[in-house]
PDB file of N, CA, C and O in Angstrom:
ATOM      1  N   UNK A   1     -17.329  -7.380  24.130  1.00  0.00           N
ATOM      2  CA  UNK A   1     -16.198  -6.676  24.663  1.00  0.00           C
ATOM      3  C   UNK A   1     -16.703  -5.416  25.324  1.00  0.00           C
ATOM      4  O   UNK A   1     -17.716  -4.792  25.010  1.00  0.00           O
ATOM      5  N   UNK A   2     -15.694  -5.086  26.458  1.00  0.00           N
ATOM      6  CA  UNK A   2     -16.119  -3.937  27.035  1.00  0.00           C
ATOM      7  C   UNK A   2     -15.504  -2.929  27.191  1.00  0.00           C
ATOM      8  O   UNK A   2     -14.350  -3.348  27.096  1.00  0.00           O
ATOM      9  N   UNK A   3     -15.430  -1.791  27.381  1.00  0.00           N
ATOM     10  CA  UNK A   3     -14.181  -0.551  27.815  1.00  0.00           C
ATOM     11  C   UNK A   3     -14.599  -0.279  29.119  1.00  0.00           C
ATOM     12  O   UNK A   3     -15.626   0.326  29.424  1.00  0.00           O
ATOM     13  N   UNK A   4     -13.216  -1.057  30.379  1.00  0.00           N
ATOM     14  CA  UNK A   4     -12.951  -0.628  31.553  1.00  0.00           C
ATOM     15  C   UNK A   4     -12.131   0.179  31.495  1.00  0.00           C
ATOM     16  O   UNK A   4     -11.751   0.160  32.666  1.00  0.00           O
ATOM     17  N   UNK A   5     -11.364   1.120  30.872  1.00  0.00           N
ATOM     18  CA  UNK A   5     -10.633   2.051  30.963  1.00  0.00           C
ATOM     19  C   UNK A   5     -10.436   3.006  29.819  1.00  0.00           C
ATOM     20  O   UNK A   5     -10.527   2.499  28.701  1.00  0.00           O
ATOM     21  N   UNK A   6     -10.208   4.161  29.879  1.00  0.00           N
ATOM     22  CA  UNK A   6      -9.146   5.272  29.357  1.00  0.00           C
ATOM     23  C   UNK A   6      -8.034   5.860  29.990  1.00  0.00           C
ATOM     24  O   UNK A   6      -8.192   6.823  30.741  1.00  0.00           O
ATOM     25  N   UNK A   7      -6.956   5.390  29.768  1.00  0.00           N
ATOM     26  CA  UNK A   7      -5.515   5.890  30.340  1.00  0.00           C
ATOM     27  C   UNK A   7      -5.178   7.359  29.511  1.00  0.00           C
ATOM     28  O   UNK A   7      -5.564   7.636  28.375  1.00  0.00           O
ATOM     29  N   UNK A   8      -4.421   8.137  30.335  1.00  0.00           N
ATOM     30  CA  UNK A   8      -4.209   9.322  29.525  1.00  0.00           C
ATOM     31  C   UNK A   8      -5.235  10.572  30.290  1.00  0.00           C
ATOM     32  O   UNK A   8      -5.967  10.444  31.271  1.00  0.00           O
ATOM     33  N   UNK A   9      -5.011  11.637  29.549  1.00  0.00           N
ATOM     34  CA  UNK A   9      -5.169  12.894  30.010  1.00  0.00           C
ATOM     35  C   UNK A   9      -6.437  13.167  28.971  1.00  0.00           C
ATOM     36  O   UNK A   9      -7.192  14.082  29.301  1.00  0.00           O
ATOM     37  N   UNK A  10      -6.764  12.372  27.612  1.00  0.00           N
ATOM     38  CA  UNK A  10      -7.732  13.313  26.476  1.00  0.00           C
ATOM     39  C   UNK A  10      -8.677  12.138  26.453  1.00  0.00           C
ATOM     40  O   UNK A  10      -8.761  11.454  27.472  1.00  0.00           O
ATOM     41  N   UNK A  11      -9.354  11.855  25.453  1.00  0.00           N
ATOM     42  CA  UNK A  11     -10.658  11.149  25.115  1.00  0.00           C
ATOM     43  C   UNK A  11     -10.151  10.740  23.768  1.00  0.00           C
ATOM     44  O   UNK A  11      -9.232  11.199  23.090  1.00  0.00           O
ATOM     45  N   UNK A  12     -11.258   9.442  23.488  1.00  0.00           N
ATOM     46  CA  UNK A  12     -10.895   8.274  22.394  1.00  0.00           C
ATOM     47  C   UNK A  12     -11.423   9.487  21.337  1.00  0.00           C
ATOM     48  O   UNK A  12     -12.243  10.394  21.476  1.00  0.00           O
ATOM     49  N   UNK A  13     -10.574   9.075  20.236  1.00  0.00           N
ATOM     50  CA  UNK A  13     -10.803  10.138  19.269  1.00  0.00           C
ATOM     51  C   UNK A  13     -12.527   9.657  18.956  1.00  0.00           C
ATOM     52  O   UNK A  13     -13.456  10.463  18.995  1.00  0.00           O
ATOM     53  N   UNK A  14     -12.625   8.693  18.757  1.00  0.00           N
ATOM     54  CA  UNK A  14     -13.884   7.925  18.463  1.00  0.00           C
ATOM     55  C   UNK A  14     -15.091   8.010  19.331  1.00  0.00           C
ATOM     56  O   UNK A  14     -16.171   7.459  19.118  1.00  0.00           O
ATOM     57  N   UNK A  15     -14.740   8.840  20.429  1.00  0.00           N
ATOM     58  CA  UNK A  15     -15.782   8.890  21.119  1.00  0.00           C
ATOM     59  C   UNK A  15     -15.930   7.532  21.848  1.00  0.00           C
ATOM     60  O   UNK A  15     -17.134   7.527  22.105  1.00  0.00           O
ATOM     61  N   UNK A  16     -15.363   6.255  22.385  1.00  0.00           N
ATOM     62  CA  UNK A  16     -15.131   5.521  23.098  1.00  0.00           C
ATOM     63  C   UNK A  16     -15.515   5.590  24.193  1.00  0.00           C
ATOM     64  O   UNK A  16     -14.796   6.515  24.569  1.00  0.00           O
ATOM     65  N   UNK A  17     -16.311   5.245  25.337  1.00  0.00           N
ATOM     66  CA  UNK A  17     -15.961   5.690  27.121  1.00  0.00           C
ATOM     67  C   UNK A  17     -15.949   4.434  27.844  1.00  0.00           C
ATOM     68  O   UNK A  17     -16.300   3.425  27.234  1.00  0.00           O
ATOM     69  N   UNK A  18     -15.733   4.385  28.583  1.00  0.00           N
ATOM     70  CA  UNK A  18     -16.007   3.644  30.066  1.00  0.00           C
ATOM     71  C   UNK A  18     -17.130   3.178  29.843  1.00  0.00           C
ATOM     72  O   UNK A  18     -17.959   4.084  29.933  1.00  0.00           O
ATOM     73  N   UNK A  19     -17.832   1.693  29.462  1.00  0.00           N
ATOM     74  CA  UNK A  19     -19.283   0.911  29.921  1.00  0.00           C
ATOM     75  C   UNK A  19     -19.251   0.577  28.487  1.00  0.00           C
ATOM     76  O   UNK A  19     -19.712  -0.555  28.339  1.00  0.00           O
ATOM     77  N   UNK A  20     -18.822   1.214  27.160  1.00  0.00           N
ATOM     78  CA  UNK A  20     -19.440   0.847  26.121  1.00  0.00           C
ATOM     79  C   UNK A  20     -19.381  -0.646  26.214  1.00  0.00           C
ATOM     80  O   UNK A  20     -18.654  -1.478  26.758  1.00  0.00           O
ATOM     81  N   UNK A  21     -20.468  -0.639  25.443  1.00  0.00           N
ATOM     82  CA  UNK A  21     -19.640  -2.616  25.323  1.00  0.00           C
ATOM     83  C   UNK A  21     -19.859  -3.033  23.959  1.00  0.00           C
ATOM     84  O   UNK A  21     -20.078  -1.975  23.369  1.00  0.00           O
ATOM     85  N   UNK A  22     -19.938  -4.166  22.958  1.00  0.00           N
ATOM     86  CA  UNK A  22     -19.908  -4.617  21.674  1.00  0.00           C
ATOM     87  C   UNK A  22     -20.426  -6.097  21.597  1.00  0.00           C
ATOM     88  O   UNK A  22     -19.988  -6.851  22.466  1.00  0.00           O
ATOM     89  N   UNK A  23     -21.140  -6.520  20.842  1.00  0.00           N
ATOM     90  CA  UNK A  23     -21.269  -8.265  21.127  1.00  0.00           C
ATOM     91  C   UNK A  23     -20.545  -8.255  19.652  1.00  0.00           C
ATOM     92  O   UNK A  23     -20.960  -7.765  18.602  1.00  0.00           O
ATOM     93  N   UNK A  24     -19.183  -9.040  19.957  1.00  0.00           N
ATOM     94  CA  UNK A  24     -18.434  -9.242  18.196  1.00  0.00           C
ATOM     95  C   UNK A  24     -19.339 -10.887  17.945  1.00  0.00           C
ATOM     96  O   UNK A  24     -19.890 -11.592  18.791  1.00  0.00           O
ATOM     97  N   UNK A  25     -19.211 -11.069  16.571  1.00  0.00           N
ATOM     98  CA  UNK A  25     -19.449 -12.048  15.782  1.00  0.00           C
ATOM     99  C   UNK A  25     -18.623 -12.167  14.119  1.00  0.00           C
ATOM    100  O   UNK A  25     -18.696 -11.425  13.139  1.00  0.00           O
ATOM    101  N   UNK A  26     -18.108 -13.022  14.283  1.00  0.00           N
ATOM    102  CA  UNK A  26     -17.328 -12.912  13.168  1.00  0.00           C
ATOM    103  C   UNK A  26     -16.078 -11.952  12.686  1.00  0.00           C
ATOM    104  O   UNK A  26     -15.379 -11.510  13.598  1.00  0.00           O
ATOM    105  N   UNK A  27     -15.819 -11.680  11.672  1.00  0.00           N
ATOM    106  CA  UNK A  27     -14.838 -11.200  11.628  1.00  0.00           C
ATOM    107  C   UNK A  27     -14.471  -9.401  11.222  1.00  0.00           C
ATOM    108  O   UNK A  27     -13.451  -8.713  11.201  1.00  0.00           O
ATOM    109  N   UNK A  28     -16.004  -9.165  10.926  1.00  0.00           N
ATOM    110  CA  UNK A  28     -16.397  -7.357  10.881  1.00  0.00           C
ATOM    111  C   UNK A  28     -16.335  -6.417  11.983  1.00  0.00           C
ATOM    112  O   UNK A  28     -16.719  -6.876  13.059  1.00  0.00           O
ATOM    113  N   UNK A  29     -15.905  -5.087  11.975  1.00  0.00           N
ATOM    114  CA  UNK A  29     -15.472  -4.248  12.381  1.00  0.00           C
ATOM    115  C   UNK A  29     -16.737  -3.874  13.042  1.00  0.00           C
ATOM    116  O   UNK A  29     -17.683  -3.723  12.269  1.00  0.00           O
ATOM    117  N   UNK A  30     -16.915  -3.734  14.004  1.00  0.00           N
ATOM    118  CA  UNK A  30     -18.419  -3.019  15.009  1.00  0.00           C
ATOM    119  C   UNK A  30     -18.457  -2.019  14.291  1.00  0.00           C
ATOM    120  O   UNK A  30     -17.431  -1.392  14.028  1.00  0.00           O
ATOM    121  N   UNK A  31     -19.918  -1.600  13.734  1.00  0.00           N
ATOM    122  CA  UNK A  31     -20.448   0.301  13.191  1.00  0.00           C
ATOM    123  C   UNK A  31     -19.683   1.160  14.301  1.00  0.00           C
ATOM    124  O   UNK A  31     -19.664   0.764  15.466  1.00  0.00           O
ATOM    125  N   UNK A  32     -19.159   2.141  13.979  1.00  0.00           N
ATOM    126  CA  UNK A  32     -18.655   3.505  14.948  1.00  0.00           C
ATOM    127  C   UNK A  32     -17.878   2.868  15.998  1.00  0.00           C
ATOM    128  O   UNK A  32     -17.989   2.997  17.217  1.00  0.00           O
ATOM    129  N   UNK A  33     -16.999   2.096  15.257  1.00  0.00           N
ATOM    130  CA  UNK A  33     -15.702   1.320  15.889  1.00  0.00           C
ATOM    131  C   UNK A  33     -14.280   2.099  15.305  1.00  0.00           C
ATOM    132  O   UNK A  33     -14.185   2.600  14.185  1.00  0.00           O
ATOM    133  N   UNK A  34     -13.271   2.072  16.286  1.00  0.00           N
ATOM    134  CA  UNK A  34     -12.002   2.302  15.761  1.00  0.00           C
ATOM    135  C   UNK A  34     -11.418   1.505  15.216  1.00  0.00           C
ATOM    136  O   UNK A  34     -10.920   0.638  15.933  1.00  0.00           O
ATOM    137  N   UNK A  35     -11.196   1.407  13.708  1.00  0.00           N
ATOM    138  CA  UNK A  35     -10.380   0.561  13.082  1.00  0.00           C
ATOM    139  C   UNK A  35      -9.246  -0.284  13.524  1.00  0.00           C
ATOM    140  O   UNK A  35      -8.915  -1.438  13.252  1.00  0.00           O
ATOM    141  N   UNK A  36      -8.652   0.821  14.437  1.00  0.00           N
ATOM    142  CA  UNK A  36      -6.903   0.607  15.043  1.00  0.00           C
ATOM    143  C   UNK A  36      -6.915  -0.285  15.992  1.00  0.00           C
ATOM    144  O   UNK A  36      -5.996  -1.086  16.163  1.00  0.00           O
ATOM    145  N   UNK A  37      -8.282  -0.208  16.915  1.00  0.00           N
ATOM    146  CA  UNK A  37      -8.375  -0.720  17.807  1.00  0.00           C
ATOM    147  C   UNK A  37      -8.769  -2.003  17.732  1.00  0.00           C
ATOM    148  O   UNK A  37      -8.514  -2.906  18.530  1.00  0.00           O
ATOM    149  N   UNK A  38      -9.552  -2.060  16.505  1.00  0.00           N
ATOM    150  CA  UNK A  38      -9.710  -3.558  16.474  1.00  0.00           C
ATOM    151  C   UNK A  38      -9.029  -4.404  15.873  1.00  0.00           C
ATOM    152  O   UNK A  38      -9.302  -5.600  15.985  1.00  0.00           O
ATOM    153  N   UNK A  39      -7.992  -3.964  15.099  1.00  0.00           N
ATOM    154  CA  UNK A  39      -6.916  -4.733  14.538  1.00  0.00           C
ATOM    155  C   UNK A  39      -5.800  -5.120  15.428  1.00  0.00           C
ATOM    156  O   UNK A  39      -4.926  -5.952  15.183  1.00  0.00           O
ATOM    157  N   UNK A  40      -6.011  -4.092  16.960  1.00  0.00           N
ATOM    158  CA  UNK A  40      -5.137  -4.619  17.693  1.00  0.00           C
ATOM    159  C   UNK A  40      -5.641  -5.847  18.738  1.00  0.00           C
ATOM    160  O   UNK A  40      -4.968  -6.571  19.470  1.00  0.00           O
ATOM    161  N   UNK A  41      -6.996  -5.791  18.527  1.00  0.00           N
ATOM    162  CA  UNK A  41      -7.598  -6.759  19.590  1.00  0.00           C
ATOM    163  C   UNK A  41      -8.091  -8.009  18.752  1.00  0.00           C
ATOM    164  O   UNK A  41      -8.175  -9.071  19.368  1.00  0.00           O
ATOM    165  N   UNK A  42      -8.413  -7.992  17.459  1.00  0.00           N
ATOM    166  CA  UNK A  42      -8.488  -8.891  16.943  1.00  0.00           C
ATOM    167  C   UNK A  42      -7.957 -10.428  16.994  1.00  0.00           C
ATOM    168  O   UNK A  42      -8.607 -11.458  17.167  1.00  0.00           O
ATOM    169  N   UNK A  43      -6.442 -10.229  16.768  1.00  0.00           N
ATOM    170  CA  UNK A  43      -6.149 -11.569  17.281  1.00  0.00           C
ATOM    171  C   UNK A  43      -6.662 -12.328  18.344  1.00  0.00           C
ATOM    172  O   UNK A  43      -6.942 -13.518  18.196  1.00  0.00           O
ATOM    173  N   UNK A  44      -6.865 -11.484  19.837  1.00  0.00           N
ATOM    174  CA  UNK A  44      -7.066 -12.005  21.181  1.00  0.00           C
ATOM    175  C   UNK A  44      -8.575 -12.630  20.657  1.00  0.00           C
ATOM    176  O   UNK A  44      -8.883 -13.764  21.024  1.00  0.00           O
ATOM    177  N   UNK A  45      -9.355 -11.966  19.920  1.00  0.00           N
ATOM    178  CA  UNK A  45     -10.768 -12.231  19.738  1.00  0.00           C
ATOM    179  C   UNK A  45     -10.892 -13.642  18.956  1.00  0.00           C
ATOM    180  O   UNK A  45     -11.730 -14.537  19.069  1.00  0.00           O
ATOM    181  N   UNK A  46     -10.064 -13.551  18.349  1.00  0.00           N
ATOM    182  CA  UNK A  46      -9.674 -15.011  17.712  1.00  0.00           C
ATOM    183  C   UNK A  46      -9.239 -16.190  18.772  1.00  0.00           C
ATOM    184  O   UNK A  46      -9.976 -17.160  18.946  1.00  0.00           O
ATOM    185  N   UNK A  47      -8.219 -16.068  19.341  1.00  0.00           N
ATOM    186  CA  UNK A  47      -8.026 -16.997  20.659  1.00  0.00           C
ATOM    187  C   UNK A  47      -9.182 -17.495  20.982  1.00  0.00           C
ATOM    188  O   UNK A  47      -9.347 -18.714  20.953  1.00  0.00           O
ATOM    189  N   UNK A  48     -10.099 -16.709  21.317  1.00  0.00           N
ATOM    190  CA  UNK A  48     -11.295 -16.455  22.440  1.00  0.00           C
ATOM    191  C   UNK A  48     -12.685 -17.602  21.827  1.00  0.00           C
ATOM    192  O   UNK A  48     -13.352 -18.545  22.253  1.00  0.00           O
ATOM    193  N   UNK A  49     -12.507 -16.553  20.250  1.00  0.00           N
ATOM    194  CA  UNK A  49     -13.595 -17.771  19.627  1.00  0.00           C
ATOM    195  C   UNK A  49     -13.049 -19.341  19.503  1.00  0.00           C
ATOM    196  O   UNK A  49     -13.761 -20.332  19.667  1.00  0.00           O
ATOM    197  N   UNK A  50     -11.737 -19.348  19.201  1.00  0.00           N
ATOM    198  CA  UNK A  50     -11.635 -21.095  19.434  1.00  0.00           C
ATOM    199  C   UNK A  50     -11.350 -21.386  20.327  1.00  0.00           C
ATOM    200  O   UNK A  50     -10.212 -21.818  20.509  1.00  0.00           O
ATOM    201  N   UNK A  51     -12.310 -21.279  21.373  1.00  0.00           N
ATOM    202  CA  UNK A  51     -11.609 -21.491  23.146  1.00  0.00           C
ATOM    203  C   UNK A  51      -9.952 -21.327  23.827  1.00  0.00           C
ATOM    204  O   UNK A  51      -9.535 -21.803  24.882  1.00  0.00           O
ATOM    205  N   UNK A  52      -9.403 -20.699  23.070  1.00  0.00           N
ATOM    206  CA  UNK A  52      -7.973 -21.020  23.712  1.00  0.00           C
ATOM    207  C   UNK A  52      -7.897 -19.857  24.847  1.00  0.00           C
ATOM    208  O   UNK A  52      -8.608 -18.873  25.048  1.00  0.00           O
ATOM    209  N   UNK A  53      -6.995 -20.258  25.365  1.00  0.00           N
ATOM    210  CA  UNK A  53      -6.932 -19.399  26.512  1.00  0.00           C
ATOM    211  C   UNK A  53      -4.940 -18.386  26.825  1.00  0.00           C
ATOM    212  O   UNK A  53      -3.940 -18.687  26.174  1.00  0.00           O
ATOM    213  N   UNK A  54      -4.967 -17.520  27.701  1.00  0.00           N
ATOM    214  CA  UNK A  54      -3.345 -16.732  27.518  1.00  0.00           C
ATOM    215  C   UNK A  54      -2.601 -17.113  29.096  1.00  0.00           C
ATOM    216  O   UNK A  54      -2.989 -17.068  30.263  1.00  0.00           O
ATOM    217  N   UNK A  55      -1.206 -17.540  28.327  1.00  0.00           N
ATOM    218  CA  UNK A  55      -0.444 -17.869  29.637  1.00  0.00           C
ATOM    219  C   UNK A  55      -0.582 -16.902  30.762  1.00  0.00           C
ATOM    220  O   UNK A  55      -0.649 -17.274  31.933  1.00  0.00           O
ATOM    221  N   UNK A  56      -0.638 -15.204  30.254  1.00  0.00           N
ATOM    222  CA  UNK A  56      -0.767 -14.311  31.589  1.00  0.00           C
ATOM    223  C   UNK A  56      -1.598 -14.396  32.432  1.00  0.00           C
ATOM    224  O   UNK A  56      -1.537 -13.556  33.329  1.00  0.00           O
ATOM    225  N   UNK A  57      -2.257 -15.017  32.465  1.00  0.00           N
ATOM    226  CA  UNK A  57      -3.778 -15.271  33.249  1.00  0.00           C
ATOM    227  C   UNK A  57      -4.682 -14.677  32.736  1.00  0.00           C
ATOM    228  O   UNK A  57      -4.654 -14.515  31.516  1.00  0.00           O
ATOM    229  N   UNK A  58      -5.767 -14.169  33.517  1.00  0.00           N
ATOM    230  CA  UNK A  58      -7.457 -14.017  33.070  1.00  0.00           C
ATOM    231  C   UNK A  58      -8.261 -15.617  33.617  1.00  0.00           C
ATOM    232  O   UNK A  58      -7.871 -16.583  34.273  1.00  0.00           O
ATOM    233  N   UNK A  59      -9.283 -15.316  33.079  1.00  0.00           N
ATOM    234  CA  UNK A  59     -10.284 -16.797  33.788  1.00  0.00           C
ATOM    235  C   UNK A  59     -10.410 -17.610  32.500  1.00  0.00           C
ATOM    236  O   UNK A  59     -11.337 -18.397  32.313  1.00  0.00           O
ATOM    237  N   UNK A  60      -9.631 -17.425  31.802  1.00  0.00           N
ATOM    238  CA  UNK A  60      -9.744 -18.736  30.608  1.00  0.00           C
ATOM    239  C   UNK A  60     -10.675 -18.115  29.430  1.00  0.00           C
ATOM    240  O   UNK A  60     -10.360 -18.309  28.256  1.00  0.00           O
ATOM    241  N   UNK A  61     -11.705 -17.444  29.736  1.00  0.00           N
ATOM    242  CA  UNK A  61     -12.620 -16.895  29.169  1.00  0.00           C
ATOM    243  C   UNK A  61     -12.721 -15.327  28.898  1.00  0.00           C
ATOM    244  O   UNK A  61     -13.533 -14.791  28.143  1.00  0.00           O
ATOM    245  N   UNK A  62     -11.935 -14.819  29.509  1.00  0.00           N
ATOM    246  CA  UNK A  62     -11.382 -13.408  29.452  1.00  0.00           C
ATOM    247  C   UNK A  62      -9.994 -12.740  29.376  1.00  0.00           C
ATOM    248  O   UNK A  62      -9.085 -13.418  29.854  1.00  0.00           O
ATOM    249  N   UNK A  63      -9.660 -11.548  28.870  1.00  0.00           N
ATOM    250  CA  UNK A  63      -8.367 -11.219  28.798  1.00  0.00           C
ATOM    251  C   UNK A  63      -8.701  -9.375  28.332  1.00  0.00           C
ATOM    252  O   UNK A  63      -9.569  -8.814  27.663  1.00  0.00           O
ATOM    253  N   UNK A  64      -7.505  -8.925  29.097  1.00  0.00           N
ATOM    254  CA  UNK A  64      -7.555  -7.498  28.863  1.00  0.00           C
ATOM    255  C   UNK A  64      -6.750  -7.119  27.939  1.00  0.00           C
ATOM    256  O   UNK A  64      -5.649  -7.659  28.053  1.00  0.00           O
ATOM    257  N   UNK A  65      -6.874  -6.165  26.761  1.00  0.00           N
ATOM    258  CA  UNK A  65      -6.473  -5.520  26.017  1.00  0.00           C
ATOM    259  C   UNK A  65      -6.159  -3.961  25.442  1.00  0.00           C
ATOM    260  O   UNK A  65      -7.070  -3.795  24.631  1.00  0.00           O
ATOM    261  N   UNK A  66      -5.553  -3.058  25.446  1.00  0.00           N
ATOM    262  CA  UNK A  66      -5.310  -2.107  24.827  1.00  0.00           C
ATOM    263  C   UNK A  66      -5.118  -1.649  23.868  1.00  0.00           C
ATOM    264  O   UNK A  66      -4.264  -2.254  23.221  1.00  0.00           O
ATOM    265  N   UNK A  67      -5.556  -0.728  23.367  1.00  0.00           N
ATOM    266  CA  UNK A  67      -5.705   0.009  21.964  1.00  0.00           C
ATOM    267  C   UNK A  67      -4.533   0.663  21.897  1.00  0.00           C
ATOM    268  O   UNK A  67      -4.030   1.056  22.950  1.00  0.00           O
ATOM    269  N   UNK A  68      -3.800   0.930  20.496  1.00  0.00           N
ATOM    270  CA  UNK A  68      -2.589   1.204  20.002  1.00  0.00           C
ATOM    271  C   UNK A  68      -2.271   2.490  20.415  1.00  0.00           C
ATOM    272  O   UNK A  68      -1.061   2.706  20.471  1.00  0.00           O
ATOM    273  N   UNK A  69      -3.178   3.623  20.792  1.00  0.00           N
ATOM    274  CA  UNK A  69      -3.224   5.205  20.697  1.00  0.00           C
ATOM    275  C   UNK A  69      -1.950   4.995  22.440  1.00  0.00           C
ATOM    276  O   UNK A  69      -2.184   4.304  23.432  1.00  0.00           O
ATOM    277  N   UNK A  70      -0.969   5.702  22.222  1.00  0.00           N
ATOM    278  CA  UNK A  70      -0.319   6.408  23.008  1.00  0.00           C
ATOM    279  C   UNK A  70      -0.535   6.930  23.862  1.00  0.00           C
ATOM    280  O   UNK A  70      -0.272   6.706  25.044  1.00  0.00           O
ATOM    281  N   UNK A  71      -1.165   7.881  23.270  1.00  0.00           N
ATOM    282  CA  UNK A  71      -2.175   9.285  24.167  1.00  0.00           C
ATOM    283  C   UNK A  71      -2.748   9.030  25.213  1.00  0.00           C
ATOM    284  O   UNK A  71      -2.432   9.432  26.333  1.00  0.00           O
ATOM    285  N   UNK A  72      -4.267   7.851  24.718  1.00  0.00           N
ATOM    286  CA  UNK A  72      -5.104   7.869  24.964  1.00  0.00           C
ATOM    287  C   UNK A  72      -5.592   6.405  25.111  1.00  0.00           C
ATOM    288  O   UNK A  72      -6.766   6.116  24.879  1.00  0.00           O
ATOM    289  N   UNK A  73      -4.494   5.301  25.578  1.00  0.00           N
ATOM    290  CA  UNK A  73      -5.044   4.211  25.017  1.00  0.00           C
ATOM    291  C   UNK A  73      -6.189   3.729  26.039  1.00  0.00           C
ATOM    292  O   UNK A  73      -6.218   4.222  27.167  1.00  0.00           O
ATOM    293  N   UNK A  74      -7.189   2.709  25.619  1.00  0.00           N
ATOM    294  CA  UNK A  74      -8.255   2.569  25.665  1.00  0.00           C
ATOM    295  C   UNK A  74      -8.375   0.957  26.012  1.00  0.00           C
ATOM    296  O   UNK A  74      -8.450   0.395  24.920  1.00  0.00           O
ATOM    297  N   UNK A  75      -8.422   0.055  26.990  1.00  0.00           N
ATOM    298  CA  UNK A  75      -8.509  -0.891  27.917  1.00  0.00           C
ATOM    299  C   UNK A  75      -9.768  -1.455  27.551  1.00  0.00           C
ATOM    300  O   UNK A  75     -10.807  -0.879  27.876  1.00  0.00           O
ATOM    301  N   UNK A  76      -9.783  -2.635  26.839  1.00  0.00           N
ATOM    302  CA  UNK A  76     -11.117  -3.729  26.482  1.00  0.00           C
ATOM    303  C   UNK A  76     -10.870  -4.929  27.411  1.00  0.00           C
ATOM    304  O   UNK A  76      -9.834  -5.533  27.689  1.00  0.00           O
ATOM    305  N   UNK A  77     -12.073  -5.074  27.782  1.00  0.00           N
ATOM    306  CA  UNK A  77     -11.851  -6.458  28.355  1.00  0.00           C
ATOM    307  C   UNK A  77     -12.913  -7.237  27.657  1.00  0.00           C
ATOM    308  O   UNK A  77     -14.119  -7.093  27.857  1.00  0.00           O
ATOM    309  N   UNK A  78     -12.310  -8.163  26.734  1.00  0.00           N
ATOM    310  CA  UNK A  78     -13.247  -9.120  26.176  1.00  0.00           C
ATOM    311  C   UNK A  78     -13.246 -10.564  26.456  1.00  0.00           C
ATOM    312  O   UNK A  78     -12.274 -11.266  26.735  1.00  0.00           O
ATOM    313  N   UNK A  79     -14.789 -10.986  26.311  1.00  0.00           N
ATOM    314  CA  UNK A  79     -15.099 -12.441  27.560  1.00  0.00           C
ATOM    315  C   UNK A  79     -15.399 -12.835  26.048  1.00  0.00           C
ATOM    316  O   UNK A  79     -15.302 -12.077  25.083  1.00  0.00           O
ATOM    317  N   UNK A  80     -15.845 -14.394  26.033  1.00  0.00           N
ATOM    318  CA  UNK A  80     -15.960 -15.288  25.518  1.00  0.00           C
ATOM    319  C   UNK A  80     -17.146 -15.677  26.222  1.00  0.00           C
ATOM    320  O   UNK A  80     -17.015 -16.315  27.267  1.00  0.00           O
ATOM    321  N   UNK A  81     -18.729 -15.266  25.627  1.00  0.00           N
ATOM    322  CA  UNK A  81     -19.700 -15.565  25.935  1.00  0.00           C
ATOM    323  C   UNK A  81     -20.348 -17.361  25.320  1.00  0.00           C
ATOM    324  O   UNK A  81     -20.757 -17.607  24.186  1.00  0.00           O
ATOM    325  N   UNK A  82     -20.242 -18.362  26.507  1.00  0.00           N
ATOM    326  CA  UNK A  82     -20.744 -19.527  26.175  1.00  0.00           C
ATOM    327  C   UNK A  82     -22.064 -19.341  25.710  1.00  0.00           C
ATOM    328  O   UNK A  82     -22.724 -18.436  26.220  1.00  0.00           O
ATOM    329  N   UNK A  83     -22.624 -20.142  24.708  1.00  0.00           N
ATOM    330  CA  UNK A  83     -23.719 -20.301  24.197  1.00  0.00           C
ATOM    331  C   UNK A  83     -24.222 -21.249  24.521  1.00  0.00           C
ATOM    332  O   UNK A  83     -25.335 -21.538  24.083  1.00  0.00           O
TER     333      UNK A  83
END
């Protein structure tokens, strides 16, 4: 997963930016991850690992997501890397 965005006026409390990226595996929280954030992206990450794909579009293999913060929310785009 990656962060193409921060919406908002402040910064991820977490220290988050633009480029980070994450390789998820399984079902643990990335080290110096936002909790919030991944409980909100979690499900999609689930989709993703059993190939399914979202009526809104994306390429079957990708889908964009936002983090819960109001403020400051924080734009993942996570792919589904074939092995």
């Amino acid at each position: 997963m990656t962060i193409t965005e921060i919406m908002g006026k402040g910064t991820c409390p977490f220290k988050l930016k633009v480029g980070d990226t994450w390789e998820v595996r399984g079902e643990a929280v990335p080290e110096h991850f936002c909790g919030w954030a991944f409980q909100s992206i979690f499900p999609f990450l689930t989709v993703l690992r059993f190939n399914g794909v979202f009526p809104w579009g994306g390429e079957g293999n990708k889908v964009s997501v936002c983090c819960p913060d109001p403020a400051n929310p924080v734009v993942f785009e996570l792919e589904r890397i074939e092995e």
